[in-house]
C-alpha positions as protocol buffer text, in pm:
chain_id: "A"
residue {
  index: 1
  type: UNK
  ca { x: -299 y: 592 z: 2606 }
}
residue {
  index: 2
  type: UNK
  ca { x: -398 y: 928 z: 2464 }
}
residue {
  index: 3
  type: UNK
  ca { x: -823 y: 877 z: 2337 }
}
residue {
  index: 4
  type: UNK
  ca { x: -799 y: 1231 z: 2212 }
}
residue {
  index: 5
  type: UNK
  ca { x: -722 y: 1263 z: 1805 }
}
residue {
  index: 6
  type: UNK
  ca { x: -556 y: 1541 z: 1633 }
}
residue {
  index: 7
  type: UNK
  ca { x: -744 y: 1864 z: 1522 }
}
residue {
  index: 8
  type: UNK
  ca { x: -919 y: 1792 z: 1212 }
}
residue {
  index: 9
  type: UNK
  ca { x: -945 y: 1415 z: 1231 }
}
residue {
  index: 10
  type: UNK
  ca { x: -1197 y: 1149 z: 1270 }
}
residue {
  index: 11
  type: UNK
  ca { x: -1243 y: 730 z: 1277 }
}
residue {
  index: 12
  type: UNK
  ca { x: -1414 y: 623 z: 984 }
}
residue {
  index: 13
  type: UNK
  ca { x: -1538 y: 274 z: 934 }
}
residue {
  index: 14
  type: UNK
  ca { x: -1652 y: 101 z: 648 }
}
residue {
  index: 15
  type: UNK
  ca { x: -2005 y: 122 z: 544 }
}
residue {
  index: 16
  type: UNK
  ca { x: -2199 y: -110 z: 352 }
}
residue {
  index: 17
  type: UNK
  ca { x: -2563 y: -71 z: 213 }
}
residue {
  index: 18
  type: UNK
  ca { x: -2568 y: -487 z: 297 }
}
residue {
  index: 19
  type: UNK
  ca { x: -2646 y: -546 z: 621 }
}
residue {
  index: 20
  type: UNK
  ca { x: -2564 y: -974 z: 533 }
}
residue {
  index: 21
  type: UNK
  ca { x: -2192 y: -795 z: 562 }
}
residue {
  index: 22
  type: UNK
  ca { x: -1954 y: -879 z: 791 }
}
residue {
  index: 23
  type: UNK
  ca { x: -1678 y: -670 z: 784 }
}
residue {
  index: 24
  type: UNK
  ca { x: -1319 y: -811 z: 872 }
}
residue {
  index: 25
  type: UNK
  ca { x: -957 y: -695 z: 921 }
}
residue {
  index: 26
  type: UNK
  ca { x: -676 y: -867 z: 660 }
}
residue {
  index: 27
  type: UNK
  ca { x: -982 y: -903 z: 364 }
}
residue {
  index: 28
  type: UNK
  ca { x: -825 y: -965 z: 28 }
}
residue {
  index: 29
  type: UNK
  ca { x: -938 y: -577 z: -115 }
}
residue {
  index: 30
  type: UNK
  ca { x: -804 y: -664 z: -472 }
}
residue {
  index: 31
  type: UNK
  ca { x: -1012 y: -968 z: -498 }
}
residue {
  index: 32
  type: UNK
  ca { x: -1332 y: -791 z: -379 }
}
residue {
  index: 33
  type: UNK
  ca { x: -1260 y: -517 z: -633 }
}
residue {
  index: 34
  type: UNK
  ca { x: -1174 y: -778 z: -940 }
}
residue {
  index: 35
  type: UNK
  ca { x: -1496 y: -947 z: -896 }
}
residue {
  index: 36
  type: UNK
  ca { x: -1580 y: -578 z: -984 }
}
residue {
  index: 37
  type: UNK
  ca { x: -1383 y: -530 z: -1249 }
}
residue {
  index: 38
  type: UNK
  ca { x: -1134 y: -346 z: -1150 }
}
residue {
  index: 39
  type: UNK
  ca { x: -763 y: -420 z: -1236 }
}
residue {
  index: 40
  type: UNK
  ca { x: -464 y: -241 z: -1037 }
}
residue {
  index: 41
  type: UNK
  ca { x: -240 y: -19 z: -1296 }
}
residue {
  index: 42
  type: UNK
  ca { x: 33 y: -190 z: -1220 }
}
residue {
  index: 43
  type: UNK
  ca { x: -69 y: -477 z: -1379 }
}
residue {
  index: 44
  type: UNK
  ca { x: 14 y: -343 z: -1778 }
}
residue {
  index: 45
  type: UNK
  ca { x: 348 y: -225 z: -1649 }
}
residue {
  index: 46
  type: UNK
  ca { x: 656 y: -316 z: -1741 }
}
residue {
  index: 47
  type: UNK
  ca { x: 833 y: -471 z: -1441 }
}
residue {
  index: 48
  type: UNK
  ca { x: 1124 y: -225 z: -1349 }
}
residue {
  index: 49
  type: UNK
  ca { x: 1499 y: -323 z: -1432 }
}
residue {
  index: 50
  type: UNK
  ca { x: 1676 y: -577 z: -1169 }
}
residue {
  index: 51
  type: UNK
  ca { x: 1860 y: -357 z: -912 }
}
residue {
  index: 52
  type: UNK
  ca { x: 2243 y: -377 z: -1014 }
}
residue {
  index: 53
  type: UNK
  ca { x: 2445 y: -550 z: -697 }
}
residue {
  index: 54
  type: UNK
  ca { x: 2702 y: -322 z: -575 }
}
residue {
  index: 55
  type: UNK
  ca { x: 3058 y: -448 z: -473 }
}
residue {
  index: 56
  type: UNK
  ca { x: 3140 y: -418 z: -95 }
}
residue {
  index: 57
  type: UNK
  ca { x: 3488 y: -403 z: -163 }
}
residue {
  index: 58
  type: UNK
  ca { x: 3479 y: -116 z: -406 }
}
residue {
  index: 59
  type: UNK
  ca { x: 3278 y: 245 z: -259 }
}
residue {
  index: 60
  type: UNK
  ca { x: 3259 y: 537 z: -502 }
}
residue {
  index: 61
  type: UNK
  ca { x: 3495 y: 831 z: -357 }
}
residue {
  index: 62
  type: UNK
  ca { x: 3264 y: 1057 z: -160 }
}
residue {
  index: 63
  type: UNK
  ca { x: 3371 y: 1440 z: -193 }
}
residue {
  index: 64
  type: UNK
  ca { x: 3353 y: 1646 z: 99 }
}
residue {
  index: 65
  type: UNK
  ca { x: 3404 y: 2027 z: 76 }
}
């Protein structure tokens, strides 16, 4: 396993001025944030059109030159 990371990089972890905190992978971040008041912009989107279903049997032509 290579320990050494590219140029320019570095491990960050999460810091909290709370030291009752006990961080831990798979948290649910958009909950923590809502109690926050934060809402995620996709939420006063419309929802995008239904992708249209193509037939197997029929393939556009493809053009080669």
């Amino acid at each position: 396993m290579n320990t050494q990371l590219p140029p320019h990089s570095k491990i960050s972890y999460p810091s909290v001025p709370n030291d009752t905190f006990k961080w831990s992978s798979g948290s649910d971040v958009q909950a923590t944030w809502r109690k926050h008041g934060w809402t995620p912009p996709s939420e006063h989107m419309t929802p995008p059109p239904p992708e249209k279903k193509v037939d197997e049997a029929f393939q556009p032509l493809r053009r080669f030159k």
